[in-house]
C-alpha positions, 0 to 999 in steps of 0.5 A, spaced: 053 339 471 058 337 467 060 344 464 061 347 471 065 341 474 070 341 467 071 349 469 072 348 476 077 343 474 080 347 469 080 353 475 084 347 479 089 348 475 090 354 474 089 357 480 095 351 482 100 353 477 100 360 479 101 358 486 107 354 483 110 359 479 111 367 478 108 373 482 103 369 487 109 364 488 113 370 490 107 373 495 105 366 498 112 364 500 114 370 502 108 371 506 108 363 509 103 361 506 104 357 500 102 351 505 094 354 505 094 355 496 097 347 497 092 344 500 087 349 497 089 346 490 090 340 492 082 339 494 080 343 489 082 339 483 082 332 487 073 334 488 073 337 482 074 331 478 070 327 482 065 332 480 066 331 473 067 324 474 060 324 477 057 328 472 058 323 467 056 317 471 049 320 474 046 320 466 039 323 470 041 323 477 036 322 482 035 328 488 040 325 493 045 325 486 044 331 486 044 334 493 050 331 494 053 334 487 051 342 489 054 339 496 061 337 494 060 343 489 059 348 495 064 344 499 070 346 493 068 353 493 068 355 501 073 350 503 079 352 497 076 359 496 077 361 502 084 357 503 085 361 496 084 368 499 087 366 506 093 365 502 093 371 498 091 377 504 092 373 510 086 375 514 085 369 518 079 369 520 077 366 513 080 360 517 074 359 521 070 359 515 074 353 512 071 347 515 064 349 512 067 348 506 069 341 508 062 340 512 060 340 504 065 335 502 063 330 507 055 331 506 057 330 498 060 324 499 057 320 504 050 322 499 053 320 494 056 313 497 047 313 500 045 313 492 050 308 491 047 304 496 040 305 494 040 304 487 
């Protein structure tokens, strides 16, 4: 768990200097869509911390540990990646697609505030 939360963190920062600088700045603010890669980067990296955080914590979790750590998980990826590739190509039915990703984010907390709860 912990390999894969410090690479999607790392991926967190990356993906937020790109949208901050250079080329993609350009095409996002030229497009009206440097809010979108904002708040993508926003959650990405503040989930992604959490997930290392929790990694780290966990030592050997338990199911709902572990449940909710693939939720938060799944919930970064849907909800910033598709923020992500909505900034960058404007399809917007990918914004249809967003709130799943943050459905994730939601059931990874409240299941990690439930194993807190039951330990």
């Amino acid at each position: 768990m912990l390999p894969l939360a410090s690479i999607l963190a790392a991926l967190a920062v990356i993906l937020g200097a790109m949208g901050a600088h250079g080329h993609v700045a350009d095409v996002l603010t030229a497009n009206g869509m440097i809010e979108n890669w904002k708040t993508a980067s926003h959650y990405h990296l503040i989930h992604a911390v959490a997930l290392v955080a929790l990694a780290v914590a966990a030592g050997s979790p338990g199911r709902w540990a572990r449940i909710g750590w693939w939720a938060m998980f799944g919930g970064v990826c849907v909800f910033s990646g598709s923020l992500y590739v909505l900034a960058w190509t404007g399809i917007k039915w990918l914004g249809a697609i967003t709130p799943i990703g943050g459905l994730g984010l939601i059931v990874g907390w409240v299941l990690t505030a439930y194993r807190q709860v039951r330990s």
